[in-house]
C-alpha positions as CSV (number, residue, x, y, z in Angstrom):
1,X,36.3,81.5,189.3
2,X,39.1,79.2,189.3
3,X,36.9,76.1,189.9
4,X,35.0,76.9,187.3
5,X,38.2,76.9,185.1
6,X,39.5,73.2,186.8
7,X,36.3,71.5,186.5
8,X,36.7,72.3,182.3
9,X,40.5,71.2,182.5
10,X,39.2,68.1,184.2
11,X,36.4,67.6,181.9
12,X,38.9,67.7,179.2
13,X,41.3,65.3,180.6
14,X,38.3,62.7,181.2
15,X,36.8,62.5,177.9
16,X,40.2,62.2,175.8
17,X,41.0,59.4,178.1
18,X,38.0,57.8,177.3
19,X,38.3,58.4,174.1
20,X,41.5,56.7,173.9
21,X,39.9,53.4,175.3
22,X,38.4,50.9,172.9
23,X,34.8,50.3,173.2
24,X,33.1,46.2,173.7
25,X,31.7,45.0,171.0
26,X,29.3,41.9,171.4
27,X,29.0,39.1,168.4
28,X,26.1,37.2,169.0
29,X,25.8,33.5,167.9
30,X,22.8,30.9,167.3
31,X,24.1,27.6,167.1
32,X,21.5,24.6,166.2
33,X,22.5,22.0,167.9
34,X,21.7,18.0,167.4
35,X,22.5,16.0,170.2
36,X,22.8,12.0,169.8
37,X,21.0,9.7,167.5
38,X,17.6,10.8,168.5
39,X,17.9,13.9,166.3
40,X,17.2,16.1,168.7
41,X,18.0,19.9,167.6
42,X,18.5,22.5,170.5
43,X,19.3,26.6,170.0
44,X,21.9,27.2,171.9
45,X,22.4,31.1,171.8
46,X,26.4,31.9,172.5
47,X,27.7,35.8,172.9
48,X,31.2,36.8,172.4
49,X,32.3,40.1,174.0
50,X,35.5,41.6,172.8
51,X,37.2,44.5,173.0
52,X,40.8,45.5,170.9
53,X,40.7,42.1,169.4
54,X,40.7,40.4,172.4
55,X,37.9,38.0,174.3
56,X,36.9,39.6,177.0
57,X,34.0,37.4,178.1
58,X,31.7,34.5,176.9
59,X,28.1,33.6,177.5
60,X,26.7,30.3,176.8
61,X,22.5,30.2,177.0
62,X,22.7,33.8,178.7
63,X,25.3,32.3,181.4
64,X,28.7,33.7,181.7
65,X,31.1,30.6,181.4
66,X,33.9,30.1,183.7
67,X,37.0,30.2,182.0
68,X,37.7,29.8,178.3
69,X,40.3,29.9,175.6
70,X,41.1,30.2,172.2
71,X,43.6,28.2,170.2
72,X,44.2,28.8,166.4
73,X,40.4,29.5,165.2
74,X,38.9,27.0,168.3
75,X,37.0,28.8,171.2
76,X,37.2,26.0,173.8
77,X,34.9,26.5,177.2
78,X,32.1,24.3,179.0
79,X,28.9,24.7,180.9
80,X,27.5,22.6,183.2
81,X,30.1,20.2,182.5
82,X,29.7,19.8,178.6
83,X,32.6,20.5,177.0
84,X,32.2,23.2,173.8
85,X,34.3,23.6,171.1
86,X,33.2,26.8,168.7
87,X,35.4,26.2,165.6
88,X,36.0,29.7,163.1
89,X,36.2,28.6,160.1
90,X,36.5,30.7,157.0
91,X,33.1,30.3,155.6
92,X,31.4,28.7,158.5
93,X,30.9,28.3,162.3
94,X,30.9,24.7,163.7
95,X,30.1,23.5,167.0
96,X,31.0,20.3,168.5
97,X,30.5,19.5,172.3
98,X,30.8,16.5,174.8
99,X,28.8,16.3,178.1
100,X,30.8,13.6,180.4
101,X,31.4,11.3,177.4
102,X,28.0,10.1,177.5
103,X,26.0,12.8,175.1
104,X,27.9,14.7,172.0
105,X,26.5,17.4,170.1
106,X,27.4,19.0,166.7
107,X,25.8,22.1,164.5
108,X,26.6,25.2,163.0
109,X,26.0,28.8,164.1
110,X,25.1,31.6,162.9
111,X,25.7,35.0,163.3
112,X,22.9,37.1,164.0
């Protein structure tokens, strides 16, 4: 009888707690990319996983990047040695990027 009555109390406890802790939310970009003179347009799909406001992880072509940061509206990371910068603007979503100063790449994304 009384482990019936601490396996409710502990039931309880579990799901407030969880309850308490904010849930990830995922913002999934597509960003059309042209890289050099040759007009050539890539998709690059980016997903942004946050949680309370804060970045919690970033995925570049369905590959979790390294390390990255945020300054102002600027998400700064790279992949593979091309440097991405993911700019927030108010009414639109630019990307610029540089892969070892020989190839540069600029678009806009998209929410999806």
């Amino acid at each position: 009888m009384k482990f019936k009555v601490m396996a409710v109390v502990f039931a309880i406890g579990s799901t407030s707690s969880l309850a308490q802790t904010p849930s990830l939310q995922t913002r999934s970009l597509e960003c059309r990319i042209q890289y050099g003179s040759a007009q050539d347009l890539r998709l690059r799909p980016v997903q942004i996983v946050y949680q309370a406001k804060q970045i919690v992880q970033v995925t570049v072509d369905a590959q979790p990047v390294y390390a990255f940061s945020l300054v102002g509206s600027k998400l700064l990371t790279s992949v593979d040695s091309e440097r991405i910068q993911i700019d927030f603007q108010k009414h639109q979503i630019n990307w610029h990027s540089n892969l070892r100063d020989i190839l540069f790449g600029e678009g806009v994304c998209v929410s999806l």
